[in-house]
N, C-alpha and C positions, 0 to 999 in steps of 0.2 A: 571486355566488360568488367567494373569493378565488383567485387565481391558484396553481397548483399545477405543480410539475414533481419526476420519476421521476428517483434517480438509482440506481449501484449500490456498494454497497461493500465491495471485495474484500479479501484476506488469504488470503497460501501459509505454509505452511509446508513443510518438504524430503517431506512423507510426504502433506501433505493442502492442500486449495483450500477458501478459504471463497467465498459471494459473496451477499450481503444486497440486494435490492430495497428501498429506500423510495419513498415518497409523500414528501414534503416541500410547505411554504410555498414563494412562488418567491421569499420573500426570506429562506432557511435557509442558512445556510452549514455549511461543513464538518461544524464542528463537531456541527451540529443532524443532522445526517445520521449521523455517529459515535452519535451517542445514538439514534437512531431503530435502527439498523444492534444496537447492545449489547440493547437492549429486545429486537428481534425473534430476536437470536440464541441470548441465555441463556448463552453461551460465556463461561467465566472466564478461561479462558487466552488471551486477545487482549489482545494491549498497547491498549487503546482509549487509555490517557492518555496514554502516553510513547514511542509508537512517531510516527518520521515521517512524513507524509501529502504526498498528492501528488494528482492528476489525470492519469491518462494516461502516467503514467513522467513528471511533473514534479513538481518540489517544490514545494509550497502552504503557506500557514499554515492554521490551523484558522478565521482568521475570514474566507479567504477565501468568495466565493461561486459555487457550482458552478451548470452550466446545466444546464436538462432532456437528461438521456439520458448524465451524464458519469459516469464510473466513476470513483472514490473509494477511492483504494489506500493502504491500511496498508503500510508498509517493515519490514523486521525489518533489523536489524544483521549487515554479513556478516561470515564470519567470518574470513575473510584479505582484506588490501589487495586489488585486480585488480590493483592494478600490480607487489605484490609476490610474487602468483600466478605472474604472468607473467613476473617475474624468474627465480622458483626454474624453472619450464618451461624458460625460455631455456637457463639453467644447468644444467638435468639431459641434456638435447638434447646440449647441447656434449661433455659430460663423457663421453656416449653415443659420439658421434661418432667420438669420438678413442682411443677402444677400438680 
């Protein structure tokens, strides 16, 4: 029997959580798990191609290779810098203050 391991592959959006279970080969990368994850989902609206992927909150390439039991997370593009979040906060605080 060939070698097999579970991974999962998740995706948020601000309104909604996806989270895909596969079966994979033990020598499937990312990638393969993307395709397994679009097959089981049927979901059009998931960046499968051009969104960035990761492990765990890290960044990956698609040919990396995930181990049995890692979760496999889709990134969506945010939509302000954090740092420049954090800038405009600073600045509305101050601006507050000094009221």
């Amino acid at each position: 029997m060939t070698p097999r391991k579970r991974c999962a592959v998740a995706y948020a959006t601000p309104t909604r959580q996806y989270l895909w279970e596969v079966d994979l080969p033990d020598d499937a990368t990312i990638q393969h798990a993307l395709d397994a994850a679009r097959t089981a989902s049927g979901a059009t609206d998931i960046p499968w191609d051009d969104a960035d992927v990761g492990l765990f909150g890290e960044i990956r390439t698609r040919a990396d290779l995930p181990r049995d039991g890692d979760r496999i997370e889709l990134y969506r593009p945010l939509a302000q810098d954090p740092k420049e979040s954090r800038r405009d906060r600073v600045k509305r605080l101050r601006s507050q203050a000094k009221r």
